[in-house]
VMD Tcl script that builds the backbone (N, CA, C; Angstrom):
set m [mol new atoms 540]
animate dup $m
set s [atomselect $m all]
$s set {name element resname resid chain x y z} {
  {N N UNK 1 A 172.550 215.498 141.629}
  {CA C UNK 1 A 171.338 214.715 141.805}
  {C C UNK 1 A 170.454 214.784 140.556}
  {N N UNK 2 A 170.307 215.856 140.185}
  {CA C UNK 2 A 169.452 216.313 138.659}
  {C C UNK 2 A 170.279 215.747 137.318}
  {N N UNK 3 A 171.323 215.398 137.442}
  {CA C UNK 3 A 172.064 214.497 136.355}
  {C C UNK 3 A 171.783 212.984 136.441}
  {N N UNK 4 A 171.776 212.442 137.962}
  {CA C UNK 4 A 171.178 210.997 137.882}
  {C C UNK 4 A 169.751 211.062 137.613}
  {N N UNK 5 A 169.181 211.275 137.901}
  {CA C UNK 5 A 167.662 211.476 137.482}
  {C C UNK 5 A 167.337 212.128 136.142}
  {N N UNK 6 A 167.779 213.089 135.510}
  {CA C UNK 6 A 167.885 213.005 133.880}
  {C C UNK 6 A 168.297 211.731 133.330}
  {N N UNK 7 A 169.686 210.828 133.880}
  {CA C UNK 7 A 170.177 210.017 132.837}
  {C C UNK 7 A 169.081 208.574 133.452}
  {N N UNK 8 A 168.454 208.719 134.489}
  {CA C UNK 8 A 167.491 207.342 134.371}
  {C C UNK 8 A 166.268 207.430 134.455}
  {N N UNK 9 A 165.873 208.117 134.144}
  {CA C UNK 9 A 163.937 208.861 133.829}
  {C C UNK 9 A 163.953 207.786 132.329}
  {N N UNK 10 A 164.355 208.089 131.219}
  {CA C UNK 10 A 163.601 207.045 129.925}
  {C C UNK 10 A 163.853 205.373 130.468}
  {N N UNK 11 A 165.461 204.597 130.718}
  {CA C UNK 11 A 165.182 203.692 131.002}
  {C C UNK 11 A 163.859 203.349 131.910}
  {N N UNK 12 A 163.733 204.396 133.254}
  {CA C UNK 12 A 162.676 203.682 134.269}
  {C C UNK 12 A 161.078 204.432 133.158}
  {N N UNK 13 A 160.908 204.973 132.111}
  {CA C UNK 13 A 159.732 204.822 131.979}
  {C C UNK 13 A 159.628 204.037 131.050}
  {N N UNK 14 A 160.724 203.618 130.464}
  {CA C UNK 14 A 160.239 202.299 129.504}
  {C C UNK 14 A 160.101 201.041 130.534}
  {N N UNK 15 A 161.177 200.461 131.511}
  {CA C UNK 15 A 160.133 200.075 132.535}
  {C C UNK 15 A 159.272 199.504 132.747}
  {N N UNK 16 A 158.564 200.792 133.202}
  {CA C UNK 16 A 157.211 201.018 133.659}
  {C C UNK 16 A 156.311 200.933 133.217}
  {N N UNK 17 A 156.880 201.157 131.422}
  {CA C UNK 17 A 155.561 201.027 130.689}
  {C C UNK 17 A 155.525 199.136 130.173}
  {N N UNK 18 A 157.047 198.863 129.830}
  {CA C UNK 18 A 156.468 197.265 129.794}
  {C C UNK 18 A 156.304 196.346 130.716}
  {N N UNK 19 A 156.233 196.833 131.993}
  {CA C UNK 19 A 156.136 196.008 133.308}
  {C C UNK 19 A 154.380 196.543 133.234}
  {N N UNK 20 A 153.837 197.852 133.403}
  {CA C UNK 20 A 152.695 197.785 132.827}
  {C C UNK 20 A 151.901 196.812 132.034}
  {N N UNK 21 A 152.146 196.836 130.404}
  {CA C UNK 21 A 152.189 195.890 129.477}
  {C C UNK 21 A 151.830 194.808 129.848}
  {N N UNK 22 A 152.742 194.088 130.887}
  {CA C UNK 22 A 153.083 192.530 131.208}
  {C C UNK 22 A 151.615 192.521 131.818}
  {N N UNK 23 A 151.666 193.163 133.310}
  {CA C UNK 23 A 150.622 192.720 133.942}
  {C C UNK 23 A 149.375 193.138 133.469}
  {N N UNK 24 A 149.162 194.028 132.242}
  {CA C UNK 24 A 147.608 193.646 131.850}
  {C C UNK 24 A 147.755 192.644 130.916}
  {N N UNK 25 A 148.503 191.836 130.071}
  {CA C UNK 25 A 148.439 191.025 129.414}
  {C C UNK 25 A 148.276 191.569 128.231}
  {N N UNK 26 A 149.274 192.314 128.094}
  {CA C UNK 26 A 149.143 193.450 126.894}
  {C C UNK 26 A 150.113 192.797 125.466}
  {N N UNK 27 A 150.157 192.400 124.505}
  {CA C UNK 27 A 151.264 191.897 123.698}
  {C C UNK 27 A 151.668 193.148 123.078}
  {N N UNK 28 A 153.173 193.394 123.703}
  {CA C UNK 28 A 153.621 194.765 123.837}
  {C C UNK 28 A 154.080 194.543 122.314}
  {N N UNK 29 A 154.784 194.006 121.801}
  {CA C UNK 29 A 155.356 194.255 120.555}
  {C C UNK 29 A 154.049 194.361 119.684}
  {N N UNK 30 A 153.085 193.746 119.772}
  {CA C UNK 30 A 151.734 193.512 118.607}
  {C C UNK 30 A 151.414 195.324 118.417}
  {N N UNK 31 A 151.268 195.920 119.963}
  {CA C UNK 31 A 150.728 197.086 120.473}
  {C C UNK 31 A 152.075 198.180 119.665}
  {N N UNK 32 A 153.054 197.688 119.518}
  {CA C UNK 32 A 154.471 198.589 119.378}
  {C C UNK 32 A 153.824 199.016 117.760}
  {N N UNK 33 A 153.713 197.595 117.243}
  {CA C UNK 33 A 153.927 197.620 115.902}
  {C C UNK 33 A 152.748 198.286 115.432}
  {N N UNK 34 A 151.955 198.721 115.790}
  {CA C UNK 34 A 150.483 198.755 115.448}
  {C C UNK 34 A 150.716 200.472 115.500}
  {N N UNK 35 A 151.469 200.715 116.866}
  {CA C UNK 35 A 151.497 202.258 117.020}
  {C C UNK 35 A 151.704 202.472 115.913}
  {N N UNK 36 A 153.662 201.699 115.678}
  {CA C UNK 36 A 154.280 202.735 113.939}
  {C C UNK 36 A 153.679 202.648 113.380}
  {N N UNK 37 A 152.424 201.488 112.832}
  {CA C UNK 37 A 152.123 201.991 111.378}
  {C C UNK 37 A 151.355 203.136 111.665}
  {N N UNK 38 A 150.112 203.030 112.824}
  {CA C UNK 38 A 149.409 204.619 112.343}
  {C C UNK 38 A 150.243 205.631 112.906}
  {N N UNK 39 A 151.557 205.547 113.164}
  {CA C UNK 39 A 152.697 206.859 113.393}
  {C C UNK 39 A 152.514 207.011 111.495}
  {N N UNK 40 A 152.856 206.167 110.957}
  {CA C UNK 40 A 153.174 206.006 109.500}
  {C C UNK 40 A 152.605 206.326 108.984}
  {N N UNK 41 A 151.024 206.117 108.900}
  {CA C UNK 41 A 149.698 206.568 108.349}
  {C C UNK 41 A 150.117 208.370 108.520}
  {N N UNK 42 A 150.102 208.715 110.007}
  {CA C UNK 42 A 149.959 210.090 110.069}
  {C C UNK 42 A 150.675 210.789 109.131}
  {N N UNK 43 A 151.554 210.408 109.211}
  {CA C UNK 43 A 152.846 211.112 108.528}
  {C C UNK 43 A 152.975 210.684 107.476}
  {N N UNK 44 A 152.051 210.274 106.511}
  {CA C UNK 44 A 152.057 210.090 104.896}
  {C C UNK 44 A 150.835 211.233 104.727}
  {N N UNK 45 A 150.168 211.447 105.508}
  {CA C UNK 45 A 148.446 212.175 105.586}
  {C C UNK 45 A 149.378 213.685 105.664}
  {N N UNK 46 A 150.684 213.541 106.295}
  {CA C UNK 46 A 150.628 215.921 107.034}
  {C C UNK 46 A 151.845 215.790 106.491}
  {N N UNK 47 A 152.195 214.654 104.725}
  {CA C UNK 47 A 153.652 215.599 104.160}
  {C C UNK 47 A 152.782 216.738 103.192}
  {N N UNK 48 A 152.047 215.961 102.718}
  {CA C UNK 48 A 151.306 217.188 101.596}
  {C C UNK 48 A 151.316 218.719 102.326}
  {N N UNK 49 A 150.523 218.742 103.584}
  {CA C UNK 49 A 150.312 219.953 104.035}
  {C C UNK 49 A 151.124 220.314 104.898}
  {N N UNK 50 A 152.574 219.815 104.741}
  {CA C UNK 50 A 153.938 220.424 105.233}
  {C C UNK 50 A 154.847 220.924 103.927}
  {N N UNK 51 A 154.694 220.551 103.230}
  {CA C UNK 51 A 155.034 221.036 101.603}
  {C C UNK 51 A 154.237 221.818 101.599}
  {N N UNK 52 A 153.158 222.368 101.525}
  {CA C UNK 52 A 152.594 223.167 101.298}
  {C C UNK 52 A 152.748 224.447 101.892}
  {N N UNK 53 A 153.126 224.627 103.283}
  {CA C UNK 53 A 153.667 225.595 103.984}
  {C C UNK 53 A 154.724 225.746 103.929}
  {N N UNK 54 A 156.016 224.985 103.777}
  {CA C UNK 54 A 156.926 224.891 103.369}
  {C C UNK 54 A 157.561 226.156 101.824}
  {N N UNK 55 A 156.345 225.763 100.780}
  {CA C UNK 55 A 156.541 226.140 99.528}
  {C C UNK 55 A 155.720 227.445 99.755}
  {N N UNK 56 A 155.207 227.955 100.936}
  {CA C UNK 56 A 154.326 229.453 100.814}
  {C C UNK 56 A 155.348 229.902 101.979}
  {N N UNK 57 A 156.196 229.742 102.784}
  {CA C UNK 57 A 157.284 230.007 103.532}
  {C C UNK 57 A 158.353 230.581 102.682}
  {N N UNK 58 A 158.794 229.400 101.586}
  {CA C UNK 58 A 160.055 230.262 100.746}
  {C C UNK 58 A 159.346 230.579 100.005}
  {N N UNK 59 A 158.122 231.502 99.404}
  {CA C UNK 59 A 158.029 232.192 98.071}
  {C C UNK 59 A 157.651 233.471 98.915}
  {N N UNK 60 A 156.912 233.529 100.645}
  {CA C UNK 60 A 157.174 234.818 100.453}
  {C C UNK 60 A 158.453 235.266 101.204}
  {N N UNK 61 A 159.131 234.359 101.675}
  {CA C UNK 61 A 160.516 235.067 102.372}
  {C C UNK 61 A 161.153 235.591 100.358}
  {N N UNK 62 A 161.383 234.952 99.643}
  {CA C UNK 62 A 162.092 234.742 98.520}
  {C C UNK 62 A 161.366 236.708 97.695}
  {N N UNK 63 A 160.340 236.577 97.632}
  {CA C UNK 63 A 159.620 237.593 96.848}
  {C C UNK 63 A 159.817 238.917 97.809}
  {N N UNK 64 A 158.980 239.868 96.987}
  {CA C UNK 64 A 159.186 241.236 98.293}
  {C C UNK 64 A 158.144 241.134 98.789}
  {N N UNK 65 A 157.700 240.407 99.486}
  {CA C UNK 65 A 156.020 240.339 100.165}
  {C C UNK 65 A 156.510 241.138 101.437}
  {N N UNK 66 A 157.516 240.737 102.076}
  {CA C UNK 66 A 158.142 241.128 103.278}
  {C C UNK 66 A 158.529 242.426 103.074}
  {N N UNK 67 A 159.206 242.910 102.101}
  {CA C UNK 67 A 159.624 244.369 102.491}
  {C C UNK 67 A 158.465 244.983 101.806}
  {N N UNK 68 A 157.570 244.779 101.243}
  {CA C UNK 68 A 156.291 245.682 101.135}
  {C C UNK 68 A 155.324 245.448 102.264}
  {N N UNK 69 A 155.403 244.423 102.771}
  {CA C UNK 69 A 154.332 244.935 104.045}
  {C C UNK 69 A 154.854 245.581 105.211}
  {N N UNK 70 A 156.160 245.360 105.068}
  {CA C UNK 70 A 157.080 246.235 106.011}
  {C C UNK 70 A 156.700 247.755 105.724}
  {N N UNK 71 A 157.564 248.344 104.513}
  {CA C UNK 71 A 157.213 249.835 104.155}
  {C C UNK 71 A 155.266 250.077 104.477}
  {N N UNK 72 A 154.469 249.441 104.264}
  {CA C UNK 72 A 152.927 249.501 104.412}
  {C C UNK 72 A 152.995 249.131 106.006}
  {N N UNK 73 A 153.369 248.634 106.384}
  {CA C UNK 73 A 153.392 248.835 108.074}
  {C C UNK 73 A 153.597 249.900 109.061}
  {N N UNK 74 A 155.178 250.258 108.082}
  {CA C UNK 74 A 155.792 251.398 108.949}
  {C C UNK 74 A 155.224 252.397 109.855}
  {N N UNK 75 A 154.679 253.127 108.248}
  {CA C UNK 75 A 153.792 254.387 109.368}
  {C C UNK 75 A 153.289 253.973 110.801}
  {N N UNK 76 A 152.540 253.007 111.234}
  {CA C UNK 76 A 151.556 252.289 112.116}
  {C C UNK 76 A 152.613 252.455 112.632}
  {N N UNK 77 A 153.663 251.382 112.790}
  {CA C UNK 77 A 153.882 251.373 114.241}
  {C C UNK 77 A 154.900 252.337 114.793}
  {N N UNK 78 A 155.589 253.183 113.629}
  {CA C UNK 78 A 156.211 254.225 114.126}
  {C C UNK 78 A 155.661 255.246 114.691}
  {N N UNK 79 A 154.049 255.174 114.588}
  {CA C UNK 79 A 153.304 255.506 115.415}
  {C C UNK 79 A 153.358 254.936 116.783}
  {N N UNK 80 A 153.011 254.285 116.742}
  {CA C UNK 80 A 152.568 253.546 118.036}
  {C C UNK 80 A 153.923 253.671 118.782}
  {N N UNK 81 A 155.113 253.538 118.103}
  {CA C UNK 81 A 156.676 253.383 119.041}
  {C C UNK 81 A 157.526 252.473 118.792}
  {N N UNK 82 A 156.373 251.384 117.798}
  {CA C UNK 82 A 157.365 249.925 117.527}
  {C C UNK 82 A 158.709 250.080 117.119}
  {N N UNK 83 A 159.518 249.370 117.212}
  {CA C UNK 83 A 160.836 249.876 116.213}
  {C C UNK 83 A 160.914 249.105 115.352}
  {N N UNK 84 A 160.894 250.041 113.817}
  {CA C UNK 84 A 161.095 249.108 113.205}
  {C C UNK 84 A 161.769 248.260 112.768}
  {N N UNK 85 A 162.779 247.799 113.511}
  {CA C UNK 85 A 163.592 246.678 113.150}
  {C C UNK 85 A 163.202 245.116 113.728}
  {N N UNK 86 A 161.931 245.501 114.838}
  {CA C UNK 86 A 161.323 244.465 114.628}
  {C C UNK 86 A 159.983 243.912 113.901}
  {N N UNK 87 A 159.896 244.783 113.205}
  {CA C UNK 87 A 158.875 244.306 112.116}
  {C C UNK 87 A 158.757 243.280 111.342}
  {N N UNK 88 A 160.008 242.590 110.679}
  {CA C UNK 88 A 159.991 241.412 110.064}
  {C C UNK 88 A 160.259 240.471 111.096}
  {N N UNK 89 A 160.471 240.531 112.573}
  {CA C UNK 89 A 160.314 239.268 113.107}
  {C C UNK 89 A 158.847 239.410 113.499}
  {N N UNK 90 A 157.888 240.624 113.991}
  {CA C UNK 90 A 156.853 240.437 114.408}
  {C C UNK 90 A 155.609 239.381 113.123}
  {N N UNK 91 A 156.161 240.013 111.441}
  {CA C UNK 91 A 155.457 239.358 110.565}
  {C C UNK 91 A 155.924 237.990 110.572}
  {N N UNK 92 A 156.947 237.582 110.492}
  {CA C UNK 92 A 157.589 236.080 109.767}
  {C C UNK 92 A 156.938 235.266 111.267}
  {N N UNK 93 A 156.930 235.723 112.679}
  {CA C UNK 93 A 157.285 234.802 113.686}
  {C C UNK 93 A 156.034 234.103 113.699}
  {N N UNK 94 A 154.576 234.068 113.169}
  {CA C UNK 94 A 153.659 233.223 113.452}
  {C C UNK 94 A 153.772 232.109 111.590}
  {N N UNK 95 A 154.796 232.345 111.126}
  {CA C UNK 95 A 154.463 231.931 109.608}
  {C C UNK 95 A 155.619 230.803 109.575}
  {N N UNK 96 A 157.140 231.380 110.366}
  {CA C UNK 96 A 157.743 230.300 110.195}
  {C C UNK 96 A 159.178 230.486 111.786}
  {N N UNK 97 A 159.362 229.264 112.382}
  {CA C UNK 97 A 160.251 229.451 113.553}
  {C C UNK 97 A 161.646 229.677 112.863}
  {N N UNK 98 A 162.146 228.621 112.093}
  {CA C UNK 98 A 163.598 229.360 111.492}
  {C C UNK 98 A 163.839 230.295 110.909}
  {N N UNK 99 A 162.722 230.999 110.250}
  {CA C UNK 99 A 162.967 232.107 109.809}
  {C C UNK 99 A 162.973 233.338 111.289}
  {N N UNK 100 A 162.227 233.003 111.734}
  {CA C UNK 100 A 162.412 234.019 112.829}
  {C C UNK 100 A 163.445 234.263 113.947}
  {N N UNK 101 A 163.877 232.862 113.926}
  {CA C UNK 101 A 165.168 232.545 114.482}
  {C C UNK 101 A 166.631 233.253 113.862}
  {N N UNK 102 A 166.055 233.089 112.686}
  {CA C UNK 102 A 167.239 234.023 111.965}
  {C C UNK 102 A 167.287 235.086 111.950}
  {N N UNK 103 A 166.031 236.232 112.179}
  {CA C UNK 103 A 165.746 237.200 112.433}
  {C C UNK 103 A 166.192 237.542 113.558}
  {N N UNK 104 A 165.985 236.782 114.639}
  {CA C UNK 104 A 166.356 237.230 116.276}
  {C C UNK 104 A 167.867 237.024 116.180}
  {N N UNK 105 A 168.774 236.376 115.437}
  {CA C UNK 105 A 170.126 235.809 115.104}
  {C C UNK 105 A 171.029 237.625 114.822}
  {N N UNK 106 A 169.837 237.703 113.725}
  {CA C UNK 106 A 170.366 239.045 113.243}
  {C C UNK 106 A 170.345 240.427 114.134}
  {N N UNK 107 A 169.432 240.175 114.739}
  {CA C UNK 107 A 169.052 241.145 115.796}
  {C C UNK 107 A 170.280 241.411 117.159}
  {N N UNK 108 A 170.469 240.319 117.416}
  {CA C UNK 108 A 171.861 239.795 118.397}
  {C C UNK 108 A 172.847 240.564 117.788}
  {N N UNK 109 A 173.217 240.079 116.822}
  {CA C UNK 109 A 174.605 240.412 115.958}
  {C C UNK 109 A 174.464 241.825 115.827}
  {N N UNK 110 A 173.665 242.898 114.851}
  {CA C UNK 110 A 173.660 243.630 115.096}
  {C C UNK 110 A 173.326 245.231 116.012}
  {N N UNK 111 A 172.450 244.853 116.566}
  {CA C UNK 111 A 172.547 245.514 117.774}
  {C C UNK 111 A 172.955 245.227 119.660}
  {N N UNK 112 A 173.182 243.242 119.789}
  {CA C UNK 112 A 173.883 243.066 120.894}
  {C C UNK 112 A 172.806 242.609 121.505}
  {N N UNK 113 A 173.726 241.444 122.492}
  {CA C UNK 113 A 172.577 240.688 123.337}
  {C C UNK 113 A 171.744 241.308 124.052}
  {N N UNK 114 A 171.835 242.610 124.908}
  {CA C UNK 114 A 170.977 242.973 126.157}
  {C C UNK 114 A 170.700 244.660 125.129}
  {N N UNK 115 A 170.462 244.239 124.108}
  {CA C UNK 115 A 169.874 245.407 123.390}
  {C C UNK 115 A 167.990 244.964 123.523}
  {N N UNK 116 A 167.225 246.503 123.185}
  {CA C UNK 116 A 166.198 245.849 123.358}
  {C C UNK 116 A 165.479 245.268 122.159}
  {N N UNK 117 A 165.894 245.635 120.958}
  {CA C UNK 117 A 164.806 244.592 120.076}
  {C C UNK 117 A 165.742 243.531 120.504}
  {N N UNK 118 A 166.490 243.004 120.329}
  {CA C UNK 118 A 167.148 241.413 120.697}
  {C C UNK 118 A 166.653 241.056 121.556}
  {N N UNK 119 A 166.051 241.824 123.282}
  {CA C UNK 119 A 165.514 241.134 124.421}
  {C C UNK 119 A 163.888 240.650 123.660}
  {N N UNK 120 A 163.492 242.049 123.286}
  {CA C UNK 120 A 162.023 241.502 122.599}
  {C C UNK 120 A 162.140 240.270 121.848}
  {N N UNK 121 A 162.696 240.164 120.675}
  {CA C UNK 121 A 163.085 238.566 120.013}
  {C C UNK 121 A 163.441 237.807 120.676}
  {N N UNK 122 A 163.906 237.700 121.818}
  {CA C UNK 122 A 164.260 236.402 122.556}
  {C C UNK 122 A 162.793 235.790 123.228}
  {N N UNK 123 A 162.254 236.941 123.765}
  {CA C UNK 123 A 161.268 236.799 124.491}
  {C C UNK 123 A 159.709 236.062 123.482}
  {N N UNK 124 A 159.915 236.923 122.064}
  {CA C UNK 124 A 158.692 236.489 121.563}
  {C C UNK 124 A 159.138 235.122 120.906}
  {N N UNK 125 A 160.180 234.910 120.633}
  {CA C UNK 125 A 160.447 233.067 119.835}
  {C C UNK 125 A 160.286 232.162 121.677}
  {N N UNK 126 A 160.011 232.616 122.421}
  {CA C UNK 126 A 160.142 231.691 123.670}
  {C C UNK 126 A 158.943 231.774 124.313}
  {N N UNK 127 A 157.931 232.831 124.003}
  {CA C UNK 127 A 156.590 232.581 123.881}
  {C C UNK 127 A 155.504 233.209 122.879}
  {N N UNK 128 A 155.686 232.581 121.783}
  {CA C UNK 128 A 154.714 232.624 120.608}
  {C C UNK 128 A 155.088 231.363 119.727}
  {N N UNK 129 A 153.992 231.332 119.130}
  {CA C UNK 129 A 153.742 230.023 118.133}
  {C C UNK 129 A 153.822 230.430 116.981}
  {N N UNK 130 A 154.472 229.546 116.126}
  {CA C UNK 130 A 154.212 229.669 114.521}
  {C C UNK 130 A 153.055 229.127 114.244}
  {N N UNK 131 A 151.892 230.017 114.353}
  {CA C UNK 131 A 150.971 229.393 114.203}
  {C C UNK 131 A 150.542 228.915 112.833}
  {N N UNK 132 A 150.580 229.763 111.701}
  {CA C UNK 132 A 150.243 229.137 110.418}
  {C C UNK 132 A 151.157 227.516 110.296}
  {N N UNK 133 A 152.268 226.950 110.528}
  {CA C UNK 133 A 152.727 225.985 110.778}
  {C C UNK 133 A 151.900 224.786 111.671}
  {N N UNK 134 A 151.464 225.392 112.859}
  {CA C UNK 134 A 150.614 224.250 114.069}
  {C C UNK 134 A 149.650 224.234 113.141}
  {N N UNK 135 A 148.586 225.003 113.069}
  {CA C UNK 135 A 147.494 225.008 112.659}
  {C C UNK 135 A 147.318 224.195 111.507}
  {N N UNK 136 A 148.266 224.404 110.531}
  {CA C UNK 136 A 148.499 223.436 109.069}
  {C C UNK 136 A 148.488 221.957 109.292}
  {N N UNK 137 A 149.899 221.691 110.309}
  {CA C UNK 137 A 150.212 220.145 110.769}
  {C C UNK 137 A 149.126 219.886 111.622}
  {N N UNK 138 A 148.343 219.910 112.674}
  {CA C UNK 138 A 147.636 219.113 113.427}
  {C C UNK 138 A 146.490 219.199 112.947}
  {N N UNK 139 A 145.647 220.458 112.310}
  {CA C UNK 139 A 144.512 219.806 111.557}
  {C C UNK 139 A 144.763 219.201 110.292}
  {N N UNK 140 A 145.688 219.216 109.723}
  {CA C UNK 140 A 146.089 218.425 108.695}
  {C C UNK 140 A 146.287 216.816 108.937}
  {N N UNK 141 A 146.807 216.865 110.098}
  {CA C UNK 141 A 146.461 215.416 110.740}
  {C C UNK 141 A 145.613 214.544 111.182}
  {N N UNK 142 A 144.907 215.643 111.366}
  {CA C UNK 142 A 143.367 214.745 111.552}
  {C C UNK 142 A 142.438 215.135 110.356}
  {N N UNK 143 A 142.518 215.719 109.740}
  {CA C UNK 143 A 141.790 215.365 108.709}
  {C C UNK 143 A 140.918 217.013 108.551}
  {N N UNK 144 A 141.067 217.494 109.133}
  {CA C UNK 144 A 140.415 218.859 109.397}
  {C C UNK 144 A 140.599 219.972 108.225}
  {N N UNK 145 A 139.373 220.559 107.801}
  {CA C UNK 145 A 139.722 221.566 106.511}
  {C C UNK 145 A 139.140 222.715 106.724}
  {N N UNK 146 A 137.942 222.990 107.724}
  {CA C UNK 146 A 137.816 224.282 108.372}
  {C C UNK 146 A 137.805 224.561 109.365}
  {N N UNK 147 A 138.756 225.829 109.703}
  {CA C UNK 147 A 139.475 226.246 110.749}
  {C C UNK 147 A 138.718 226.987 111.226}
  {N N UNK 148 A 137.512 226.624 111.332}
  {CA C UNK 148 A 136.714 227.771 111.568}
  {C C UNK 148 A 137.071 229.374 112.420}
  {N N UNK 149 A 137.037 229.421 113.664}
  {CA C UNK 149 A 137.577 230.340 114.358}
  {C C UNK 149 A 139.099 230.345 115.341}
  {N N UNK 150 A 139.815 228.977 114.700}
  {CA C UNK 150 A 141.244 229.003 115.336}
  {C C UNK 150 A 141.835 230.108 114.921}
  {N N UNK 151 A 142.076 230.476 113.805}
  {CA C UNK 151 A 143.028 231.603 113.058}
  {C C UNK 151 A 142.792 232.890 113.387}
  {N N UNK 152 A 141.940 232.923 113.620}
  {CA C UNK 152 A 141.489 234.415 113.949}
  {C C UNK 152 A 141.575 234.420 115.622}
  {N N UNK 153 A 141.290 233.327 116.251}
  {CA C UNK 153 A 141.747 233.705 117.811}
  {C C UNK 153 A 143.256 233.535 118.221}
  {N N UNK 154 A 143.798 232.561 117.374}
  {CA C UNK 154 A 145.393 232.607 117.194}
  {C C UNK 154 A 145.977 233.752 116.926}
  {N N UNK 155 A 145.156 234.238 115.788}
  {CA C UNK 155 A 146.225 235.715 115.240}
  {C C UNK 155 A 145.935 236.679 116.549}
  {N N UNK 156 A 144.622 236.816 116.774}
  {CA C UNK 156 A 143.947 237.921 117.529}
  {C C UNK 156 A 145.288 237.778 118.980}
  {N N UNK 157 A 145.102 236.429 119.408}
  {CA C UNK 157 A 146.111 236.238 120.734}
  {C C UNK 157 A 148.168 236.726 120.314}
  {N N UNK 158 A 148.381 236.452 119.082}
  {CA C UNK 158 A 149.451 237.130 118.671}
  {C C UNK 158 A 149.439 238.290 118.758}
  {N N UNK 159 A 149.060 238.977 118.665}
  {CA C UNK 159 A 148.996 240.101 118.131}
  {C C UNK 159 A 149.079 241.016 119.612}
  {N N UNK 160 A 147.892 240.462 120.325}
  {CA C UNK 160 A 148.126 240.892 122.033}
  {C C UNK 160 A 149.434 240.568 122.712}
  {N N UNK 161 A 149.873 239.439 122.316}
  {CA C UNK 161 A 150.682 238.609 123.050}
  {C C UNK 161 A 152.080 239.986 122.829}
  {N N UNK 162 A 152.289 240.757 121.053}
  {CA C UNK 162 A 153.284 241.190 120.993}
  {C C UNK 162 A 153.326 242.681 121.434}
  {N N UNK 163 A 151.966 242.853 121.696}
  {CA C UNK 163 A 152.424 244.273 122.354}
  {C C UNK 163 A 151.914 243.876 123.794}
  {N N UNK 164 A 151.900 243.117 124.853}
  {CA C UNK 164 A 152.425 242.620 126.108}
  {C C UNK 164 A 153.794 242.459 126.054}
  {N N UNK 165 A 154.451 242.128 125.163}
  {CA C UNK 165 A 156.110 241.567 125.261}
  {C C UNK 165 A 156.225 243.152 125.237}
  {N N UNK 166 A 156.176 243.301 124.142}
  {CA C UNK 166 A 156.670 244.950 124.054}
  {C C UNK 166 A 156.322 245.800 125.286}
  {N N UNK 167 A 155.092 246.059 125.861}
  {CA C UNK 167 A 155.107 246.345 127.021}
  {C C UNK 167 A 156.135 246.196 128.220}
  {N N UNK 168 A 156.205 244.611 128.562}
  {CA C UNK 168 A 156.664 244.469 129.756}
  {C C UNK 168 A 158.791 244.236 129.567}
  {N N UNK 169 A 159.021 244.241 128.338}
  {CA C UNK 169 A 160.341 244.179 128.377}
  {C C UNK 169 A 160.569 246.068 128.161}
  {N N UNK 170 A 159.288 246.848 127.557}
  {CA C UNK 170 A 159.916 248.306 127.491}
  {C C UNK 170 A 159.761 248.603 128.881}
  {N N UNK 171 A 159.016 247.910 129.958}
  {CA C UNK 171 A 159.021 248.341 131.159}
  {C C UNK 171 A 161.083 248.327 131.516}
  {N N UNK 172 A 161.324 247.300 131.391}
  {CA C UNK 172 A 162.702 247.312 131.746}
  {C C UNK 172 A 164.056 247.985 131.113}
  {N N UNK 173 A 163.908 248.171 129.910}
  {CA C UNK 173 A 164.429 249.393 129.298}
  {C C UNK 173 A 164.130 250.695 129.242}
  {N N UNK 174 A 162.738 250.868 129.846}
  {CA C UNK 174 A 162.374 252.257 129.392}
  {C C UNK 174 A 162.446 252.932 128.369}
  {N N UNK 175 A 161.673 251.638 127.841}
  {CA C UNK 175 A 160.976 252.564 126.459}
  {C C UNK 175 A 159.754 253.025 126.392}
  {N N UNK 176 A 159.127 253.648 125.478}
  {CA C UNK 176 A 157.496 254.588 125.917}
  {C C UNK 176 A 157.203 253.806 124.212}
  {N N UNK 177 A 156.044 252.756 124.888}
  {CA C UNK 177 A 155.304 252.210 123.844}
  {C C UNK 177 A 154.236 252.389 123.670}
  {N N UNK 178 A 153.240 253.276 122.666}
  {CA C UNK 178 A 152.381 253.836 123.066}
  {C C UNK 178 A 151.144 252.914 122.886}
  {N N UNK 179 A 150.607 251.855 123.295}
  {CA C UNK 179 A 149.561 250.953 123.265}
  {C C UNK 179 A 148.804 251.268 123.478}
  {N N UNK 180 A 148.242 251.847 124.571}
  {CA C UNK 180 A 147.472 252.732 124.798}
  {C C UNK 180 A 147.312 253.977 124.999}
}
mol reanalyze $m
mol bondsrecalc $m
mol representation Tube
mol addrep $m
């Protein structure tokens, strides 16, 4: 039943939307064409500031930015309990998704699917944001140049968000994370 209704949900909402169209007296193609260009507009306005993250993505994966804030991390969370082998996904995962993807890739491979940094990486690429990425593209899209207090409640909510994951998946492994 969930296969017929996947394969006819777009035909019936296109449809719906030009049977819509019709009866307000809408000139659907005038309305079509009008969308792409400001689709077009947008997306001439957020390549600059997708290059731009783009080109601060590979210079610090490329440089040692990563394994020096790693070693300058360490102490901390080998305090706290973190392990550090998830340290470079906890840094890269709000900066870039394929990179972190590759991180959680690596994590799989070498220590195994129902290992626990691999459960933690599954869990944080399936709820956390690359936020330096969102934040870049959608105020970049509208035109926006101070972020005033997004970044800091973004990071602030990361940051909680990863020792909740860590919490509630060490609940199921039994690990002792010392957060508090």
């Amino acid at each position: 039943m969930l296969s017929i209704i996947s394969i006819g949900i777009i035909p019936f909402m296109v449809f719906i939307i030009l049977t819509h169209g019709y009866v307000k007296g809408v000139d659907i193609y005038s309305a079509f064409i009008e969308g792409a260009k400001e689709g077009m507009k947008t997306t001439f306005r957020i390549i600059p500031y997708l290059i731009a993250i783009f080109v601060a993505v590979g210079i610090f994966r490329g440089s040692n930015a990563m394994d020096m804030l790693i070693d300058l991390l360490s102490p901390l969370t080998n305090l706290i309990g973190i392990p550090s082998e998830l340290l470079p996904l906890i840094i890269l995962r709000p900066v870039s998704g394929s990179g972190a993807l590759g991180i959680v890739k690596d994590l799989i491979e070498h220590y195994g699917v129902d290992s626990f940094p691999a459960i933690v990486g599954c869990v944080m690429i399936g709820s956390s944001e690359t936020i330096f990425y969102t934040i870049t593209l959608y105020f970049g899209s509208i035109g926006v140049e101070d972020y005033r207090h997004t970044l800091k409640a973004a990071l602030l909510a990361y940051i909680v968000s990863v020792f909740i994951i860590l919490f509630v998946v060490g609940l199921f492994y039994n690990v002792n994370i010392q957060i508090w």
